[in-house]
mmCIF file as Biopython writes it, N, C-alpha, C and O atoms, coordinates in Angstrom:
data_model
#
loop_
_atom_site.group_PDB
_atom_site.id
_atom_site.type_symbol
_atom_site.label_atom_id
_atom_site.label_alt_id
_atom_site.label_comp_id
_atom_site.label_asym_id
_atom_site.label_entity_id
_atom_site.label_seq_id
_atom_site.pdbx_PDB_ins_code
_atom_site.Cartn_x
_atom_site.Cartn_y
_atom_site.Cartn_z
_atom_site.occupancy
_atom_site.B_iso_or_equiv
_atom_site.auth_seq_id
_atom_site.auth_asym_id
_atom_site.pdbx_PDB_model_num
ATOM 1   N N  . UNK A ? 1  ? 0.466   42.136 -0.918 1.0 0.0 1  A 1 
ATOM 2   C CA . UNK A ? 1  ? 0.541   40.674 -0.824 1.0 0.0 1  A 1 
ATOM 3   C C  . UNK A ? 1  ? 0.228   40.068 -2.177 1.0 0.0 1  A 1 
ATOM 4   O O  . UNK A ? 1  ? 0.863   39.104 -2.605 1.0 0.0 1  A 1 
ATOM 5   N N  . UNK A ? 2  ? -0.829  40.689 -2.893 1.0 0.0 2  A 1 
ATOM 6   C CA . UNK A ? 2  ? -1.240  39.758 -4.420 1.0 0.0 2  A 1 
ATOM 7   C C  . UNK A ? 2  ? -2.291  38.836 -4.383 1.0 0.0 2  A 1 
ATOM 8   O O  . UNK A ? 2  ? -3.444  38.868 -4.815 1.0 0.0 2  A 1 
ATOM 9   N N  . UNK A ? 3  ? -1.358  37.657 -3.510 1.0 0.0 3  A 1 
ATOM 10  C CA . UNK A ? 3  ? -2.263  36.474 -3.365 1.0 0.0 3  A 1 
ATOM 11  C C  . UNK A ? 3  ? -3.592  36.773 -2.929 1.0 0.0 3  A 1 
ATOM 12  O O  . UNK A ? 3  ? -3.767  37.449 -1.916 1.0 0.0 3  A 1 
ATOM 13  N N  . UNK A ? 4  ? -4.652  36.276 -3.683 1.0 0.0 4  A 1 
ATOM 14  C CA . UNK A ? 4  ? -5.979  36.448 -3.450 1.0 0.0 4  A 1 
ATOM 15  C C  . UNK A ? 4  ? -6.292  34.866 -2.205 1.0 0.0 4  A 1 
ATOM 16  O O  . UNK A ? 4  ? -5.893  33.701 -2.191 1.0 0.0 4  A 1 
ATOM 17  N N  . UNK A ? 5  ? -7.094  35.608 -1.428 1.0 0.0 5  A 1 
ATOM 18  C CA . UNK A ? 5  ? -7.443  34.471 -0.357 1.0 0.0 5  A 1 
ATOM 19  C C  . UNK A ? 5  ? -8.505  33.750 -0.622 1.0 0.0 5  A 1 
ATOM 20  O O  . UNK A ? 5  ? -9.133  34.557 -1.307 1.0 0.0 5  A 1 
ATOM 21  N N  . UNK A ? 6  ? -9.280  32.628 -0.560 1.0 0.0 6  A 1 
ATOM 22  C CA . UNK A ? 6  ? -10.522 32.031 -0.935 1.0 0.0 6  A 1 
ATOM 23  C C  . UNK A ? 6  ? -11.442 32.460 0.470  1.0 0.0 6  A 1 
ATOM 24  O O  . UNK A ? 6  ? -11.051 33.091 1.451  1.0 0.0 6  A 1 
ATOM 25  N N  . UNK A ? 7  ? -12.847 31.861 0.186  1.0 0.0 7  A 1 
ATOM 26  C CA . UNK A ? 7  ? -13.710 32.440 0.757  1.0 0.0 7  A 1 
ATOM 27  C C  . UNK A ? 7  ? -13.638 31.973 2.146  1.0 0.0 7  A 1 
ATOM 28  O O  . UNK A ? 7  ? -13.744 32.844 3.009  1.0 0.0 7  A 1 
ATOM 29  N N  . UNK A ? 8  ? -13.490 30.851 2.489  1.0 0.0 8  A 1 
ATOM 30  C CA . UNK A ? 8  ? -13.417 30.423 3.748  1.0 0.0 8  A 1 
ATOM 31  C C  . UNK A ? 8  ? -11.645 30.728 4.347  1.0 0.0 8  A 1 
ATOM 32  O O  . UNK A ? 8  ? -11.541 31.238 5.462  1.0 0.0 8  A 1 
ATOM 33  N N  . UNK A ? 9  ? -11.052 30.575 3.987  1.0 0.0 9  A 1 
ATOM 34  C CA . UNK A ? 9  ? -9.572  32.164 4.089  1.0 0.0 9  A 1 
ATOM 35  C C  . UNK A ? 9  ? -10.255 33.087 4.946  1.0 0.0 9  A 1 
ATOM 36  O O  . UNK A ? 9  ? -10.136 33.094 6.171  1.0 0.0 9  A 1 
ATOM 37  N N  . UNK A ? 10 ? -11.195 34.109 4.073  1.0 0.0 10 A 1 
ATOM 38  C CA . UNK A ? 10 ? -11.709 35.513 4.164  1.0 0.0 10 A 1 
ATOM 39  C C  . UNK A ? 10 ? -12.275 35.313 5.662  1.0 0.0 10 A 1 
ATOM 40  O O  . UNK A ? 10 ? -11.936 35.951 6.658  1.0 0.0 10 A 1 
ATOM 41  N N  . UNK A ? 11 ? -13.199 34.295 5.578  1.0 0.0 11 A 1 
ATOM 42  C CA . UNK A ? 11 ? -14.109 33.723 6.663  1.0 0.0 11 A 1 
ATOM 43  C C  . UNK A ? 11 ? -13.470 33.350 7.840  1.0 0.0 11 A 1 
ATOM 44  O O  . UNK A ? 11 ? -14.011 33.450 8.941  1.0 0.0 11 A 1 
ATOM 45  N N  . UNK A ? 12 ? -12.417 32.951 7.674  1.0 0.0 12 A 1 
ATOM 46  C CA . UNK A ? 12 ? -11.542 32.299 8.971  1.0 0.0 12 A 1 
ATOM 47  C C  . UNK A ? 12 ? -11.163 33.622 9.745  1.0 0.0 12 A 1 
ATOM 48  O O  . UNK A ? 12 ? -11.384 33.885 10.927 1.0 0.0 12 A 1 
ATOM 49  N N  . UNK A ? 13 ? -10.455 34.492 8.656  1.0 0.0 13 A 1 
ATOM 50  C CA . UNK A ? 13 ? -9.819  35.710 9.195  1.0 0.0 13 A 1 
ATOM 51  C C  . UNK A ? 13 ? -10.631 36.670 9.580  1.0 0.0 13 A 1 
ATOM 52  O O  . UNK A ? 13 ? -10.084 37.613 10.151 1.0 0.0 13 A 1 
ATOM 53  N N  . UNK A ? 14 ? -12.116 36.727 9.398  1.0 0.0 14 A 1 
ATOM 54  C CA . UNK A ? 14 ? -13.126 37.402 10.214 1.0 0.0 14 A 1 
ATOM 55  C C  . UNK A ? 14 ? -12.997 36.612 11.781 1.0 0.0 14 A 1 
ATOM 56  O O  . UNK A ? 14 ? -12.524 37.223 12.739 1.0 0.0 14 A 1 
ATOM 57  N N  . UNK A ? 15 ? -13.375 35.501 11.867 1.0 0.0 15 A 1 
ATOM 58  C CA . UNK A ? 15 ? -13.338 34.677 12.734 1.0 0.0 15 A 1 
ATOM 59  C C  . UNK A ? 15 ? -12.413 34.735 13.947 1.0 0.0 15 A 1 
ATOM 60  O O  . UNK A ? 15 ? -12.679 34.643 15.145 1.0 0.0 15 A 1 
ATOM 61  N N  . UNK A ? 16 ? -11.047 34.943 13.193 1.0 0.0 16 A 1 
ATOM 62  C CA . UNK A ? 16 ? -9.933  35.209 14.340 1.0 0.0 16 A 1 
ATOM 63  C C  . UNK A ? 16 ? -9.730  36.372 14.405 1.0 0.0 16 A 1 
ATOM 64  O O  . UNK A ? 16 ? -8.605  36.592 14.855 1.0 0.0 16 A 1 
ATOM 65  N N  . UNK A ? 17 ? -10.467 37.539 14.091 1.0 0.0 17 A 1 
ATOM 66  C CA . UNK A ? 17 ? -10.514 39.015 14.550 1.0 0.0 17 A 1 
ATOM 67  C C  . UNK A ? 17 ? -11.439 39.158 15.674 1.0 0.0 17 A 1 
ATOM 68  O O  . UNK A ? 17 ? -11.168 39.781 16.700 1.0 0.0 17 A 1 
ATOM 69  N N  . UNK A ? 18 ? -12.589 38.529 15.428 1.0 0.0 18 A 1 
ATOM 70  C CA . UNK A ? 18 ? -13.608 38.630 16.864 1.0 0.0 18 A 1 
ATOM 71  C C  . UNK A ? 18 ? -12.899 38.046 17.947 1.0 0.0 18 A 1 
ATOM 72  O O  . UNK A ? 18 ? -12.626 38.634 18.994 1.0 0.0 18 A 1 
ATOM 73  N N  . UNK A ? 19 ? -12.501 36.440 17.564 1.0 0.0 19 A 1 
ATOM 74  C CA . UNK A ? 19 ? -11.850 35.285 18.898 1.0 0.0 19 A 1 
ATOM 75  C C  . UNK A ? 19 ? -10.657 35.074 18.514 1.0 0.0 19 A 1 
ATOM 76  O O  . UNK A ? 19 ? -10.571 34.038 17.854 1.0 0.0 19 A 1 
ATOM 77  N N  . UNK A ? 20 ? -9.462  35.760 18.686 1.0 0.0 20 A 1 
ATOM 78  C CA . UNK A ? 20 ? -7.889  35.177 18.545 1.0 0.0 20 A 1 
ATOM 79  C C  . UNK A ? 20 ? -7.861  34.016 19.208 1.0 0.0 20 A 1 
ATOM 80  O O  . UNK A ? 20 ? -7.010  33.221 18.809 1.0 0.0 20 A 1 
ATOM 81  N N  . UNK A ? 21 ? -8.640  33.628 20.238 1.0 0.0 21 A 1 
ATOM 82  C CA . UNK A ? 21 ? -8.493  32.471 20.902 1.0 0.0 21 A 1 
ATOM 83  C C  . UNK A ? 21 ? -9.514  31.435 20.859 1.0 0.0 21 A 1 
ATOM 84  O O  . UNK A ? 21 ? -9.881  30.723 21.794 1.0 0.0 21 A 1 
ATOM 85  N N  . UNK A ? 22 ? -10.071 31.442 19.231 1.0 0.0 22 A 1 
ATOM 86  C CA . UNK A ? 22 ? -10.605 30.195 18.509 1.0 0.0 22 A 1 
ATOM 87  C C  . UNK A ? 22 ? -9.723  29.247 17.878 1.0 0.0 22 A 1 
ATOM 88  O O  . UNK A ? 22 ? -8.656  29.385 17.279 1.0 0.0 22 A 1 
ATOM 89  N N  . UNK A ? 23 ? -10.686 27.906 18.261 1.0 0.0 23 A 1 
ATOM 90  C CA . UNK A ? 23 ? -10.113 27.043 18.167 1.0 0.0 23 A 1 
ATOM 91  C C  . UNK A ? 23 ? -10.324 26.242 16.636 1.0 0.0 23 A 1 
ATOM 92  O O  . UNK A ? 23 ? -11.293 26.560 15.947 1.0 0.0 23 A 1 
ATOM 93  N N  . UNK A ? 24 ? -9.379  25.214 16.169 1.0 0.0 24 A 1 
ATOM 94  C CA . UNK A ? 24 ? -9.711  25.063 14.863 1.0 0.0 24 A 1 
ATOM 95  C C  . UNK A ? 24 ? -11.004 24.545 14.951 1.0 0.0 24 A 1 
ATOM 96  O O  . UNK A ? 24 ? -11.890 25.051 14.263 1.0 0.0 24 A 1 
ATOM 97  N N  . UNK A ? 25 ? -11.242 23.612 15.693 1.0 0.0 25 A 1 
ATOM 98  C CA . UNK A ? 25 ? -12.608 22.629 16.092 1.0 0.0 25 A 1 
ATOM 99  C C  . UNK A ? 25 ? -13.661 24.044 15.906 1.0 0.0 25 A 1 
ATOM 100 O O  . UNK A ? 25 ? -14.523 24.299 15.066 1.0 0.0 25 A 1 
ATOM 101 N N  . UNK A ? 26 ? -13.200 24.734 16.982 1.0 0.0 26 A 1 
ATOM 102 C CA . UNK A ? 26 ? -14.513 26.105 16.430 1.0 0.0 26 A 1 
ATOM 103 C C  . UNK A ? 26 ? -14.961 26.604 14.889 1.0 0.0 26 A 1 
ATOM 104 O O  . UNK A ? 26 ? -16.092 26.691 14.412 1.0 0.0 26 A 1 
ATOM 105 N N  . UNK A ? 27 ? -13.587 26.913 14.258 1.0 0.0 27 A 1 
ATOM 106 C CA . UNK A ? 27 ? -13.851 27.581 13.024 1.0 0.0 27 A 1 
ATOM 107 C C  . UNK A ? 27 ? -14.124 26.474 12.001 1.0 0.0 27 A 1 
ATOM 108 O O  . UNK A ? 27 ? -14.323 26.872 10.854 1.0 0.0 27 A 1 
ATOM 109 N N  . UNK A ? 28 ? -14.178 24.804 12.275 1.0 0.0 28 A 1 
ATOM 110 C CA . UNK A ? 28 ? -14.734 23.993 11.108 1.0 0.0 28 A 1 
ATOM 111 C C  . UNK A ? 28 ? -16.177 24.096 11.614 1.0 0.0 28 A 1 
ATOM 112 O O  . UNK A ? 28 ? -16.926 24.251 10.650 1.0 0.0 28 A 1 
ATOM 113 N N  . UNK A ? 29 ? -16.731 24.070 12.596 1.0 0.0 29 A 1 
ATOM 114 C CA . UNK A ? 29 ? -18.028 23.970 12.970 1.0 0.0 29 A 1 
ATOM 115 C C  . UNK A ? 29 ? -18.862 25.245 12.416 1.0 0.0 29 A 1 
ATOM 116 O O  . UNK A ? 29 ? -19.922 25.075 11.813 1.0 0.0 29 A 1 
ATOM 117 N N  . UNK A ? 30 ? -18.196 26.829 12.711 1.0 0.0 30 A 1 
ATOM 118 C CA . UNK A ? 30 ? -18.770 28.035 12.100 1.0 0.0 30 A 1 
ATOM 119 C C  . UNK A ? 30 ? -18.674 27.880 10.610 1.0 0.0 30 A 1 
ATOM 120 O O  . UNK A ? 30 ? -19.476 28.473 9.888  1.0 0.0 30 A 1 
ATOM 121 N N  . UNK A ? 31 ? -17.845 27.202 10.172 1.0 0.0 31 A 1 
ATOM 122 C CA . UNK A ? 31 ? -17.375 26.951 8.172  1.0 0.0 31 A 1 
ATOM 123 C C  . UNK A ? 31 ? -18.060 26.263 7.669  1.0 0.0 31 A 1 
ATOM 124 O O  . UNK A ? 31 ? -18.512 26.416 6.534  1.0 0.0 31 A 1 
ATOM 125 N N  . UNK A ? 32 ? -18.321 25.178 8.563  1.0 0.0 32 A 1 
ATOM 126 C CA . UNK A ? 32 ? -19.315 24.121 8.093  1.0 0.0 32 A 1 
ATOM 127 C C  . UNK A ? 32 ? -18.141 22.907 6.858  1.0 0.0 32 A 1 
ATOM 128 O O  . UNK A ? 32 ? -18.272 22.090 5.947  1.0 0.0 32 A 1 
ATOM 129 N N  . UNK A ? 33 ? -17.079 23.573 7.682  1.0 0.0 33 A 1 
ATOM 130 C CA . UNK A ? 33 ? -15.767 22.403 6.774  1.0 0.0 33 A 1 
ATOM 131 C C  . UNK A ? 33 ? -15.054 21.565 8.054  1.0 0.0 33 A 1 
ATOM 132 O O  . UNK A ? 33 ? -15.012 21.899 9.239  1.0 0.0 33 A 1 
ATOM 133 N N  . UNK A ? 34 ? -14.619 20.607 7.534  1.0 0.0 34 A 1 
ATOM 134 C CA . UNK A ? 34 ? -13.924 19.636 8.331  1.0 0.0 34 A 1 
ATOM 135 C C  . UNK A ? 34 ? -12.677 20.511 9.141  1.0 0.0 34 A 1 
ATOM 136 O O  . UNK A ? 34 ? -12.194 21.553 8.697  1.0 0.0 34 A 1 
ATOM 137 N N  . UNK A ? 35 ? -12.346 19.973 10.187 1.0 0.0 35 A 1 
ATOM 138 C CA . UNK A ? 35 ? -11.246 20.612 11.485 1.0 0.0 35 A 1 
ATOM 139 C C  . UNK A ? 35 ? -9.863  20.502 10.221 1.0 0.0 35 A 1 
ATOM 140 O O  . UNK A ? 35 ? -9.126  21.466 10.013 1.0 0.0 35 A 1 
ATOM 141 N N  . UNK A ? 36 ? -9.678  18.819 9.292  1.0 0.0 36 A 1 
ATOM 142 C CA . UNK A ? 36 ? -8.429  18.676 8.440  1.0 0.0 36 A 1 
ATOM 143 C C  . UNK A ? 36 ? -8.306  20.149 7.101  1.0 0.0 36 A 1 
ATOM 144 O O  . UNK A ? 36 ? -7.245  20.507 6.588  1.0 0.0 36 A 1 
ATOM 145 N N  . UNK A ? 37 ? -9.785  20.803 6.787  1.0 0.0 37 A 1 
ATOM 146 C CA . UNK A ? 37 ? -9.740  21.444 5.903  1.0 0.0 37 A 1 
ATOM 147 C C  . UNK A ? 37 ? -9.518  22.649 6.746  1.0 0.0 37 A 1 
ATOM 148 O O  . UNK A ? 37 ? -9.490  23.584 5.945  1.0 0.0 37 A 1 
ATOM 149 N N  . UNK A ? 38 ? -9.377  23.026 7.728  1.0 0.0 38 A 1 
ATOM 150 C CA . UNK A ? 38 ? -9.336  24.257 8.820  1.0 0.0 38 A 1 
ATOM 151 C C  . UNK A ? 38 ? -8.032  24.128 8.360  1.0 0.0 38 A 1 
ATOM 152 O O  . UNK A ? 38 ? -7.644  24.882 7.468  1.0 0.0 38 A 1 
ATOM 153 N N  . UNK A ? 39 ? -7.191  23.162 8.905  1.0 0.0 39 A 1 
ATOM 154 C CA . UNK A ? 39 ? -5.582  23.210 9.064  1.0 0.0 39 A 1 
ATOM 155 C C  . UNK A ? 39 ? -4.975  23.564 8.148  1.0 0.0 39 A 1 
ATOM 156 O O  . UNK A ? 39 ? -3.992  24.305 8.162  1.0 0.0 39 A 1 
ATOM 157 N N  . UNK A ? 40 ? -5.746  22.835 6.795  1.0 0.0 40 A 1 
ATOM 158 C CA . UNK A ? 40 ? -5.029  22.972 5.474  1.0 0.0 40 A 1 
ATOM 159 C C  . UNK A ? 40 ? -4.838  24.290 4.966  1.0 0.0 40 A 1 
ATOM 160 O O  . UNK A ? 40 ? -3.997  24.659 4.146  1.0 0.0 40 A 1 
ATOM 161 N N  . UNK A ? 41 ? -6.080  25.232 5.786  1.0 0.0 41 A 1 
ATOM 162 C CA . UNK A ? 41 ? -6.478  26.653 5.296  1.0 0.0 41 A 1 
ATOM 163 C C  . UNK A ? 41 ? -5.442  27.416 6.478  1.0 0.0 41 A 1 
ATOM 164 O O  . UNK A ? 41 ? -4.784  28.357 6.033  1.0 0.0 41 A 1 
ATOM 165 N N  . UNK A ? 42 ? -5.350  27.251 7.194  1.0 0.0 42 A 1 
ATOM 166 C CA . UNK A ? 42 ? -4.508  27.713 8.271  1.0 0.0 42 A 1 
ATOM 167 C C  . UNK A ? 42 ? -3.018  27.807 8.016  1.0 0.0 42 A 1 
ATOM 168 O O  . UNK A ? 42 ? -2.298  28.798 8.135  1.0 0.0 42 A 1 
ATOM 169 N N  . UNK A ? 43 ? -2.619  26.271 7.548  1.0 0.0 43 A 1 
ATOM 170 C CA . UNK A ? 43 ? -1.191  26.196 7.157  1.0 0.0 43 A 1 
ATOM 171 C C  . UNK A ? 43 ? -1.038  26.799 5.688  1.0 0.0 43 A 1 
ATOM 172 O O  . UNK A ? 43 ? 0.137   26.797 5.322  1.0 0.0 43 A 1 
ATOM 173 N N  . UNK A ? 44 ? -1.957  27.327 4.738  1.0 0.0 44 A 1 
ATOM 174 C CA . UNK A ? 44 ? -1.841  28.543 3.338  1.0 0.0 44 A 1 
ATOM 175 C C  . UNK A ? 44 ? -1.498  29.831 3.787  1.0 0.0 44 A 1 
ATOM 176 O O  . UNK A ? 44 ? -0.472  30.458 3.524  1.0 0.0 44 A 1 
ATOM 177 N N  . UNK A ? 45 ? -2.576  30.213 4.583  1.0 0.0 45 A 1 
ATOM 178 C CA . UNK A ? 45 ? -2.664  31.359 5.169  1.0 0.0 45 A 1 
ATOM 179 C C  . UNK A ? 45 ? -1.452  31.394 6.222  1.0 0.0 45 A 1 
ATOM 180 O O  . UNK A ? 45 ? -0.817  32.367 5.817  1.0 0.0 45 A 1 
ATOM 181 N N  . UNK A ? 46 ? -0.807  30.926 7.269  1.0 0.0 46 A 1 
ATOM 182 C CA . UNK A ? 46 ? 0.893   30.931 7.759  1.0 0.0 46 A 1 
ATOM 183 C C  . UNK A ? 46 ? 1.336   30.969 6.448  1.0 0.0 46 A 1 
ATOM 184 O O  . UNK A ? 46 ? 1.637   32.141 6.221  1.0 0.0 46 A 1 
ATOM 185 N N  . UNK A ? 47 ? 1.582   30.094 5.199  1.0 0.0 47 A 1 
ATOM 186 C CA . UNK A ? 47 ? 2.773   30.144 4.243  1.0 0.0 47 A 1 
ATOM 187 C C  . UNK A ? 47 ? 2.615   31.774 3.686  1.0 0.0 47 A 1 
ATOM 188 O O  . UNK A ? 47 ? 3.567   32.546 3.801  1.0 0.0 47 A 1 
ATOM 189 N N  . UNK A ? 48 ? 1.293   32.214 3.062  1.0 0.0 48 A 1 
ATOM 190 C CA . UNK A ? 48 ? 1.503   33.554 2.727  1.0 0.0 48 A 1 
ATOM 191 C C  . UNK A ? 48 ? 1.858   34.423 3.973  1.0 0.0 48 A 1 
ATOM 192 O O  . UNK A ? 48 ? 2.212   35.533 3.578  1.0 0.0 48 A 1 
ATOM 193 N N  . UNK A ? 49 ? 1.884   34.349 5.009  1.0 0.0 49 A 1 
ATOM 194 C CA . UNK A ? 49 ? 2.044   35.394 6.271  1.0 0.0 49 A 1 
ATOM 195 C C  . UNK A ? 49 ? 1.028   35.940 6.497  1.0 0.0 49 A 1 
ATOM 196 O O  . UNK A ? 49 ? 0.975   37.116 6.858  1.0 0.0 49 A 1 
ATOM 197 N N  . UNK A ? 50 ? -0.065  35.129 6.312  1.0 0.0 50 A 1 
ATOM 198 C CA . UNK A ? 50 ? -1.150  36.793 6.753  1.0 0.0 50 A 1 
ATOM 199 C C  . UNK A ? 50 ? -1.414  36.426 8.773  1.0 0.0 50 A 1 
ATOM 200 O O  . UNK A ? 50 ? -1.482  37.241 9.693  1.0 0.0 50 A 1 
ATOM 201 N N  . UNK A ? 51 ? -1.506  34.794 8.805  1.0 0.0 51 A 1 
ATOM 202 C CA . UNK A ? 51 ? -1.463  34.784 10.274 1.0 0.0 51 A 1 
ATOM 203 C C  . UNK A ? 51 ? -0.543  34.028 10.840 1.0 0.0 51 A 1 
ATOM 204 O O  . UNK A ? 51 ? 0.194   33.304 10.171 1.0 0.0 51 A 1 
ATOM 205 N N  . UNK A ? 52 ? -0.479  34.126 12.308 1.0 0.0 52 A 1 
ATOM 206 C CA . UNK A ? 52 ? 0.828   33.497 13.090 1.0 0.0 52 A 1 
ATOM 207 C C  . UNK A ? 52 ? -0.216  32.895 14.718 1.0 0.0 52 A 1 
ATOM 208 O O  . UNK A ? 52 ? -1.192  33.375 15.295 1.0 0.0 52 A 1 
ATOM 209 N N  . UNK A ? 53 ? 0.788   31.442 14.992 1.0 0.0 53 A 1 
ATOM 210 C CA . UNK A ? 53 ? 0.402   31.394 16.013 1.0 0.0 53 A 1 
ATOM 211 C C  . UNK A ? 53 ? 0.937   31.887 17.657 1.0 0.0 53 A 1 
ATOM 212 O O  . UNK A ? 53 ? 2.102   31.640 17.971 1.0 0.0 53 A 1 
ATOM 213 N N  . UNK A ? 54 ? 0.427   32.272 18.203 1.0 0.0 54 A 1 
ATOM 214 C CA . UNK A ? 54 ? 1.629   32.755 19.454 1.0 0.0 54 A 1 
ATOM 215 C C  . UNK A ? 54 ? 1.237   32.075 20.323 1.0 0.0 54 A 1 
ATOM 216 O O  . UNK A ? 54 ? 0.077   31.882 20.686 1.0 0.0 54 A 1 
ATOM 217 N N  . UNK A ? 55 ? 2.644   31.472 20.900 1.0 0.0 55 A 1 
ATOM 218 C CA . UNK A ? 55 ? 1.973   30.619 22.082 1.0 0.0 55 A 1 
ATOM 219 C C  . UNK A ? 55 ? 1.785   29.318 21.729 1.0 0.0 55 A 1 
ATOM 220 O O  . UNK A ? 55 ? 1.692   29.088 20.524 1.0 0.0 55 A 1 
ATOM 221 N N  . UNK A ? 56 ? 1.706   28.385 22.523 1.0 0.0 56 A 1 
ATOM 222 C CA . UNK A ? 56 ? 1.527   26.978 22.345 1.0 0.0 56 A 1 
ATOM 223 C C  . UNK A ? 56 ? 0.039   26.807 21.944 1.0 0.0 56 A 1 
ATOM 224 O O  . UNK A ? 56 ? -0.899  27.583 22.128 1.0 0.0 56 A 1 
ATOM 225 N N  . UNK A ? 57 ? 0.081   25.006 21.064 1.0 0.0 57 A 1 
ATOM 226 C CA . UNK A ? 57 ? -1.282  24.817 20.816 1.0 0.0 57 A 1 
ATOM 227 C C  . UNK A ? 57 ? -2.298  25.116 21.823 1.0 0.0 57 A 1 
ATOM 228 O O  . UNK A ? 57 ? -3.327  25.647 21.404 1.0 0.0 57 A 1 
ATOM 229 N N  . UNK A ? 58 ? -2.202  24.881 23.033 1.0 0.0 58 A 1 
ATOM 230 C CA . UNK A ? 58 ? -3.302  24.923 24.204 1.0 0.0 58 A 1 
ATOM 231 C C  . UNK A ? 58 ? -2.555  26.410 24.801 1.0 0.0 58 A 1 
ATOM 232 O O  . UNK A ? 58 ? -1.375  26.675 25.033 1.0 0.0 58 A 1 
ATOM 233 N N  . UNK A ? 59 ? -3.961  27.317 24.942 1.0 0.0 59 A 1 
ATOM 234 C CA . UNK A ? 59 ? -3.338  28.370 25.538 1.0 0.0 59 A 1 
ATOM 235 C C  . UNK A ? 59 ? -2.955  29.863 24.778 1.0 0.0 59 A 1 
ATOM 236 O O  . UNK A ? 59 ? -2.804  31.006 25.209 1.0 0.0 59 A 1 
ATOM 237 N N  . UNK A ? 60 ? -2.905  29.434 23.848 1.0 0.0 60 A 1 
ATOM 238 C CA . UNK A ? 60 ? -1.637  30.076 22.518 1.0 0.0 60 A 1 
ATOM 239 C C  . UNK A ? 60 ? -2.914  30.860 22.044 1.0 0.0 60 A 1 
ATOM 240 O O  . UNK A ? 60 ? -4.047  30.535 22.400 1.0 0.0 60 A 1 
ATOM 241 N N  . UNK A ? 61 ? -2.562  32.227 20.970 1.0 0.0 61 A 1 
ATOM 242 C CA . UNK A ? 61 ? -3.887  32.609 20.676 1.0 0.0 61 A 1 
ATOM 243 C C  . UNK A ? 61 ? -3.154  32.868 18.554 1.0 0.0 61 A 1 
ATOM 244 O O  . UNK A ? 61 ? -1.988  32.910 18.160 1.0 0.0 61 A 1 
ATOM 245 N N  . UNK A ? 62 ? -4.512  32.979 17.721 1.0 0.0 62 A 1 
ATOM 246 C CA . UNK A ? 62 ? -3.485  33.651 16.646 1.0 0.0 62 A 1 
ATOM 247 C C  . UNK A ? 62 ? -3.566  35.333 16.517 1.0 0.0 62 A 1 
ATOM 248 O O  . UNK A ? 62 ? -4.199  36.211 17.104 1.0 0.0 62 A 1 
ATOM 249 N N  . UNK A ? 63 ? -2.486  35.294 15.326 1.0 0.0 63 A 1 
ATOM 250 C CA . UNK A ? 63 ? -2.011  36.767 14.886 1.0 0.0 63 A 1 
ATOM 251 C C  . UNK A ? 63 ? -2.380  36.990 13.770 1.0 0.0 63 A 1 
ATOM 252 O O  . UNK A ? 63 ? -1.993  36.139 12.968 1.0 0.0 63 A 1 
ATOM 253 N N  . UNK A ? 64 ? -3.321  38.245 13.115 1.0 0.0 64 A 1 
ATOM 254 C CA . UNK A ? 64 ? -3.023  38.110 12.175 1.0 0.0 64 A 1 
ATOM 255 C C  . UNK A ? 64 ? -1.969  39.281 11.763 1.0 0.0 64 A 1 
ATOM 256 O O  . UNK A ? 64 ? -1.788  40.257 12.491 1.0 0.0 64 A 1 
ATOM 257 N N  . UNK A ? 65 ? -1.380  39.117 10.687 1.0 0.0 65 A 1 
ATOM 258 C CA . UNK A ? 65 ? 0.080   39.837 10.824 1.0 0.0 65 A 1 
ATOM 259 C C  . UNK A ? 65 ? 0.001   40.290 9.256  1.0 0.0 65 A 1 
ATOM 260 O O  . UNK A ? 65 ? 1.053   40.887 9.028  1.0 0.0 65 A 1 
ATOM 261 N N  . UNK A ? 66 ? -0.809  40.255 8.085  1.0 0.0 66 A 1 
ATOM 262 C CA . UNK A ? 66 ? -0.534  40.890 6.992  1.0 0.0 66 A 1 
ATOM 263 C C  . UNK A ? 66 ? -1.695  41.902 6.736  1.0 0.0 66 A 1 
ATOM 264 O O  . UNK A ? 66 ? -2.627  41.687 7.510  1.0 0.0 66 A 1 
ATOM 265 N N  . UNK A ? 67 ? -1.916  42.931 5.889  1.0 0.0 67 A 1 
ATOM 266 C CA . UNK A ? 67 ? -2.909  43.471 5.833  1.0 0.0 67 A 1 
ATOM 267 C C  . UNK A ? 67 ? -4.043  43.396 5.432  1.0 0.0 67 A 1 
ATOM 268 O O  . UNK A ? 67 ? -4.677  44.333 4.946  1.0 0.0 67 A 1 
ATOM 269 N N  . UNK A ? 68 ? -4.553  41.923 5.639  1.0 0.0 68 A 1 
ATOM 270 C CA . UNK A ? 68 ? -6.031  41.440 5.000  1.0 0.0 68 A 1 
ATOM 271 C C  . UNK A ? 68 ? -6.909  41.957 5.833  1.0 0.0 68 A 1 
ATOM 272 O O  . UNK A ? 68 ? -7.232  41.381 6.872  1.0 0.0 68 A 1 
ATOM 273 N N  . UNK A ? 69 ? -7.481  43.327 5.388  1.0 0.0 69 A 1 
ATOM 274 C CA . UNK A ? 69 ? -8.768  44.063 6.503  1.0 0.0 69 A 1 
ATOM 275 C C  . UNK A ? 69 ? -9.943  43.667 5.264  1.0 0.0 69 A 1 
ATOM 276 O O  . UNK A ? 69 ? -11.132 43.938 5.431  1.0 0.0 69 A 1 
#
């Protein structure tokens, strides 16, 4: 992949390995960053591919899909 991820990146993607079915509201509260800075980090992380959402907003869980272990 190359692209280096930032720390709350790293942090998110711990986050959605324990709970695929966390919510952004969850992971700004564990980040201690705003729900708008969740999204912003969410919609980087979809543009590089490392995660995907499946499923609708309610219900829906994420993926992560590149090899950030």
């Amino acid at each position: 992949m190359g692209e280096k991820l930032g720390e709350n990146q790293k942090r998110m993607l711990e986050f959605i390995r324990v709970d695929k079915n966390i919510t952004i509201p969850e992971l700004a509260e564990k980040l201690g960053i705003s729900s708008t800075a969740v999204e912003n980090n969410i919609a980087k992380l979809k543009e590089k591919g490392v995660v995907r959402r499946v499923g609708p907003d309610k219900g829906g869980h994420w993926e992560i899909v590149a090899g950030e272990k």
